[in-house]
Structure formats: structure tokens, C-alpha cells
C-alpha positions, 0 to 999 in steps of 0.5 A, spaced: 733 038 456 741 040 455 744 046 459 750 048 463 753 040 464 751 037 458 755 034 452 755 040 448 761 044 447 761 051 449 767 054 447 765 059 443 759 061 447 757 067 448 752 067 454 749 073 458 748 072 465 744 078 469 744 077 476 751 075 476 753 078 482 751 073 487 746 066 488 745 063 482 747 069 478 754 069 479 754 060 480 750 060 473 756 065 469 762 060 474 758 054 471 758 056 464 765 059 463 769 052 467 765 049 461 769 054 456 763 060 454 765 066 454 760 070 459 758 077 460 756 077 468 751 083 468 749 086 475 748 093 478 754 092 483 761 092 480 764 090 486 760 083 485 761 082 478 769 083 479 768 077 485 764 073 480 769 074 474 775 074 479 776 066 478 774 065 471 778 071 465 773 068 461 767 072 465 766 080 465 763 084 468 758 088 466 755 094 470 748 095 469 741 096 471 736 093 467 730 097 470 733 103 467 730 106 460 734 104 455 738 099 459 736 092 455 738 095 449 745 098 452 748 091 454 745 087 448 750 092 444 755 092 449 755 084 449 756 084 441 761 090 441 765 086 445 763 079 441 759 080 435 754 075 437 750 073 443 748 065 443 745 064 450 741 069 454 740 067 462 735 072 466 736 071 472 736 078 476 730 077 480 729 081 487 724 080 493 720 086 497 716 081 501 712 084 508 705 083 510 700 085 505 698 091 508 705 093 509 706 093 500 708 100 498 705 101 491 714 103 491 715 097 492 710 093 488 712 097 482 720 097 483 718 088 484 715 087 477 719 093 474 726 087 476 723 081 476 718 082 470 718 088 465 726 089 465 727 080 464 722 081 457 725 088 455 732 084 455 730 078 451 725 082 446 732 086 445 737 080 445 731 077 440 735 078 434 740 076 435 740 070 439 735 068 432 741 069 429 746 065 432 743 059 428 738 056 433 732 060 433 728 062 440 721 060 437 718 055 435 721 049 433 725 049 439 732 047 438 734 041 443 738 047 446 736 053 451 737 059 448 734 064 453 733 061 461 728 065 465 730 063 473 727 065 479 728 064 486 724 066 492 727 067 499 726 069 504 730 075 507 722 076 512 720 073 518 713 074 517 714 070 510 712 063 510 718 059 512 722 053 509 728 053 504 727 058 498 725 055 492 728 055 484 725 055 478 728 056 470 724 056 464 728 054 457 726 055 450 729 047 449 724 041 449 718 040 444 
């Protein structure tokens, strides 16, 4: 599998990055952009994106909530207004209601899968096309390079959670 530090170039990259205004977000755009992409830092929290973009002028900002109707569609066109492609999608926004179960309100419960689960394939369903069209599909058969990145990471902001160093995960669309 290839990614961030592979051998590939990515100076005309175009990678959409959501979650970008902390964590592995904001490392992933810095990453991509050090290796020369052009990155759309997407977050709800515009004062994050510009600490993000800050040290790259190959990273903007883009303000969004990617649980709001319509949203996934409203970054897809914004990232192609300004570029007029999108070649890597990484869904990396992700957030954690954590509590005892009894203590989960459906709120919660609701707001949780709406961000970590909903909202991630709206936005990929969205930018579908268009990663398709960057000349390496997303569907079978893979392309030996990621196109679109799910991430997710669990911490643990909650005494009451099981303890231990939080845990990353990332799925790609490369490999057999």
C-alpha cells in the first residue's frame, strides 16, 4: 500500500482532508502538503484550520459541518471550484460520546453516528465521481494507490472508559 511517504509524487495532488483542525487531521493535511498536494483542510472550527494551514500555503481552509444537509455536497463543489479536481479523499473527522451505557442519550447516540458514520459516506458518495474521474478508480480493480482513506481513532477523554493508549484505524481503497 502506498500513502503520505510513498515514492509516488504528489505535486498535483488534490487531497480533501476532513477533520483537519486537530490530531491526526490536521497531521495527515501537514503530511500531504510537505510532499507537495494541494490540501483542503476541512473542520468546523475555522480558528483550527488556520493553525493547521498556517505553516503550509499549500493547505486552505475550509469551514464546514459535514453533518449538515447538504454539506458533503457543498465541500465536494467548493474543492472543485478552487481546483477543478478532487484526487484523494481522507475521512478523518470522527468524535466520541463516551459514558456508561446508561448514561447515553439517544442525542448522543445519534449525533455520534451522524459524524462518525452517515456524514463520512455522504461525503465519499458525493466526491465518488470525481475521485473516479481522476484517472484511478475507487472500485474494483484497486488502484495500487489510495483514493479515499477512512481513519478512525478512539480516545479516551472519560475516566469511566477502559483505560490504555488510544487506538488509530485507516481503511484504503488500494491493495488486491
Amino acid at each position: 500500500m502506498t500513502g503520505v511517504n510513498s515514492t509516488a509524487p504528489q505535486t498535483s495532488r488534490i487531497v480533501a482532508v476532513t477533520g483537519a483542525g486537530t490530531g491526526i487531521g490536521r497531521a495527515t493535511a501537514r503530511a500531504f502538503a510537505a510532499e507537495g498536494a494541494h490540501v483542503i483542510a476541512i473542520g468546523r472550527r475555522a480558528e483550527r484550520l488556520m493553525e493547521t494551514a498556517a505553516e503550509n500555503d499549500r493547505i486552505t481552509g475550509l469551514t464546514a459541518d459535514i453533518t449538515a444537509e447538504g454539506e458533503p455536497s457543498r465541500i465536494v463543489q467548493a474543492v472543485l471550484e478552487r481546483h477543478g479536481r478532487l484526487d484523494v479523499l481522507v475521512n478523518n473527522v470522527g468524535i466520541v460520546r463516551g459514558g456508561a451505557l446508561g448514561t447515553l442519550t439517544p442525542e448522543m447516540i445519534e449525533t455520534q453516528l451522524a459524524t462518525n458514520l452517515v456524514a463520512p459516506i455522504l461525503l465519499a458518495q458525493a466526491a465518488l465521481p470525481f475521485l473516479e474521474a481522476s484517472g484511478r478508480s475507487v472500485s474494483w480493480p484497486r488502484q495500487p494507490e489510495p483514493r479515499l482513506v477512512r481513519c478512525g481513532t478512539m480516545s479516551r477523554p472519560d475516566s469511566s472508559l477502559p483505560t490504555g493508549p488510544p487506538t488509530a484505524t485507516a481503511t484504503t481503497t488500494s491493495g488486491p
